[in-house]
C-alpha positions in Angstrom: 4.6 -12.8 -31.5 7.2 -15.5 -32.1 10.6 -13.5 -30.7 11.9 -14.1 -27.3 11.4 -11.6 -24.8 14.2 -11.0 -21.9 12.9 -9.0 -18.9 14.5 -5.2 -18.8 13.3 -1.9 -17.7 11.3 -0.3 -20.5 11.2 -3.3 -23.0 7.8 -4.1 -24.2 7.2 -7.6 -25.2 5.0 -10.1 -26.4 4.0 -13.2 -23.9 2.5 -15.5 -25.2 1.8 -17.9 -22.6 -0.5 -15.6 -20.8 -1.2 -14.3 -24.5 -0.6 -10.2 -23.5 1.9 -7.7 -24.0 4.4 -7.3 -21.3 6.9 -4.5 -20.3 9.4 -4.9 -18.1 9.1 -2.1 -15.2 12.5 -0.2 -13.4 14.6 -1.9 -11.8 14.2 -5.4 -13.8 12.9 -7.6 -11.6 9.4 -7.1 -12.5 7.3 -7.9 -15.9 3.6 -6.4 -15.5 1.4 -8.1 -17.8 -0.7 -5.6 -19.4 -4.7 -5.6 -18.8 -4.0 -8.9 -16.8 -2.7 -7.4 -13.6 -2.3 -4.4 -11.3 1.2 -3.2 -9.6 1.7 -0.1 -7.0 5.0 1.3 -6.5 5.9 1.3 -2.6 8.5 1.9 -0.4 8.9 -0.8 2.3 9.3 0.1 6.0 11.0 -3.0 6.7 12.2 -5.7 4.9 9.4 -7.4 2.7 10.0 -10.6 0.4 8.7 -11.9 -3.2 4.8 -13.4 -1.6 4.6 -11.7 1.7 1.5 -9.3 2.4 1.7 -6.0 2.8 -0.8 -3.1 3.5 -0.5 0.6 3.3 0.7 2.2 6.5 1.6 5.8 5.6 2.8 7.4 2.4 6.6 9.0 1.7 7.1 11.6 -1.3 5.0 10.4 -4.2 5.1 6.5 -2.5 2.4 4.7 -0.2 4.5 2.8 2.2 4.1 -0.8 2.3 4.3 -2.6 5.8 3.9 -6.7 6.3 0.6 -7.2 7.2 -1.3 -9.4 9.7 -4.6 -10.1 10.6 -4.4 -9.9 14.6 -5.5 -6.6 14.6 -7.4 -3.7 12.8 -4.7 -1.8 12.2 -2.4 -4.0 10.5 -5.4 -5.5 8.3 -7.6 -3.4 7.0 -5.6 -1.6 5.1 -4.3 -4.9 3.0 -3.5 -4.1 -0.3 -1.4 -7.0 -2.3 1.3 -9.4 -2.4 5.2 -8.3 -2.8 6.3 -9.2 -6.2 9.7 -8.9 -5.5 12.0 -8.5 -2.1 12.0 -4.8 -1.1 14.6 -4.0 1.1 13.9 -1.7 4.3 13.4 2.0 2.9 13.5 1.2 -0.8 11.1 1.2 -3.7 9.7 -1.9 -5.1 6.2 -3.5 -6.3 3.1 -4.8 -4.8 0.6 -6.6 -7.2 -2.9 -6.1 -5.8 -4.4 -7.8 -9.1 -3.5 -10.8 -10.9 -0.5 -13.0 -10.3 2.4 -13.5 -8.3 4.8 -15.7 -10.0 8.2 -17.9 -8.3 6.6 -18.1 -4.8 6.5 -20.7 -2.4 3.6 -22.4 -2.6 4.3 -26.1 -1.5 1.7 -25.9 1.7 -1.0 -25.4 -0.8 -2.8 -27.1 -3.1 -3.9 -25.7 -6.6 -7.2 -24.2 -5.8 -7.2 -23.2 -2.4 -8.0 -20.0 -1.3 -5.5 -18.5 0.9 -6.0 -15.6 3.4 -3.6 -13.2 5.8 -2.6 -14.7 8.8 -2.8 -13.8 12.1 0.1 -15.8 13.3 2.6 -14.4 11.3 3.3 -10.8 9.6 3.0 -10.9 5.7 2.1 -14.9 5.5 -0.8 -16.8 4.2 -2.7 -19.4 5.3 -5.5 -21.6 3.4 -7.6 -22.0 6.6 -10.3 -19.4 6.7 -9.3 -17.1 10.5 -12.0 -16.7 13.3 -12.7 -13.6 14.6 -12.7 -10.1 13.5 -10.0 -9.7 11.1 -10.8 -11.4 7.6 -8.3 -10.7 4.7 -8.8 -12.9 1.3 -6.0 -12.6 -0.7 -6.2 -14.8 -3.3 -6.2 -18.3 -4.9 -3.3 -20.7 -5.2 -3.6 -21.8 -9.1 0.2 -23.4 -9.0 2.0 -25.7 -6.0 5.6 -25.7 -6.3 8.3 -25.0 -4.1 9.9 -21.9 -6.0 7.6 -21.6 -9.0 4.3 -21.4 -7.0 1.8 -19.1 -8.5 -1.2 -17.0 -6.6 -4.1 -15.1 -8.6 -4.0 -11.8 -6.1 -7.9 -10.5 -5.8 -8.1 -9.3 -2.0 -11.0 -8.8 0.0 -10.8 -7.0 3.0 -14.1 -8.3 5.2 -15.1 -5.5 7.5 -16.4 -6.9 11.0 -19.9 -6.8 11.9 -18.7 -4.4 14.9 -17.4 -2.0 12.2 -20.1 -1.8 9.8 -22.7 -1.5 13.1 -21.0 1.5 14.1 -20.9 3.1 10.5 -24.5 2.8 10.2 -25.1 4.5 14.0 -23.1 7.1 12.9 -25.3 8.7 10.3 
């Protein structure tokens, strides 16, 4: 438990600030902490950076396809399923985390503690003020305010609209 451990694709590790075993996963950006967090493979339809939210908007081969979400519309919310922990270029393969934390983000317009949620304003950003209207997405909580080493705890809640669940029910 006491030797360093240097992120690389494969290599399993000890951490012992979060006090789990870590491997690093292809490609070598990426360290998934085992049992403390949850990581989907996607491939991005457009640009997506390290922080941004993304949902699920189709699949390609073995790969859910990972679009920049937004809560403006049904669509582009409901299907919300993480944060990007890493950039993803347009058309490659990289990972979301849609439980536990996201690590070396901008969190400066936060404070520790705040929840944050998708915004409707902008594709793939957060916000800490709670939208109105139909399209509720809770993404997380902000447990670390820095600039570049900002820290959210991903845990997203997707909150139907009343609209939706009334016409579930008048379905049956």
């Amino acid at each position: 438990t006491t030797a360093s451990y240097t992120s690389q694709e494969g290599r399993l590790g000890w951490n012992s600030e979060d006090g789990t075993l870590q491997v690093g996963m292809p490609g070598g950006n990426v360290s998934l902490q085992i049992g403390q967090e949850s990581l989907v493979k996607v491939k991005a339809t457009e640009d997506i950076l390290n922080g941004q939210a993304v949902y699920i908007s189709g699949a390609s081969g073995n790969n859910p396809q990972a679009t920049l979400a937004q809560a403006d519309a049904f669509a582009t919310s409901h299907g919300t399923i993480g944060i990007a922990t890493e950039d993803i270029t347009s058309g490659q393969q990289g990972y979301v985390t849609t439980q536990g934390l996201v690590r070396g983000i901008n969190t400066d317009s936060f404070n520790e503690g705040d929840d944050v949620f998708l915004s409707a304003d902008t594709a793939g950003a957060l916000t800490n003020v709670e939208p109105t209207g139909n399209y509720i997405v809770h993404i997380g909580t902000v447990t670390r305010k820095s600039a570049t080493e900002g820290i959210i705890l991903v845990n997203v809640d997707v909150v139907h609209p009343l609209s939706e669940i009334k016409s579930d029910l008048t379905e049956d």
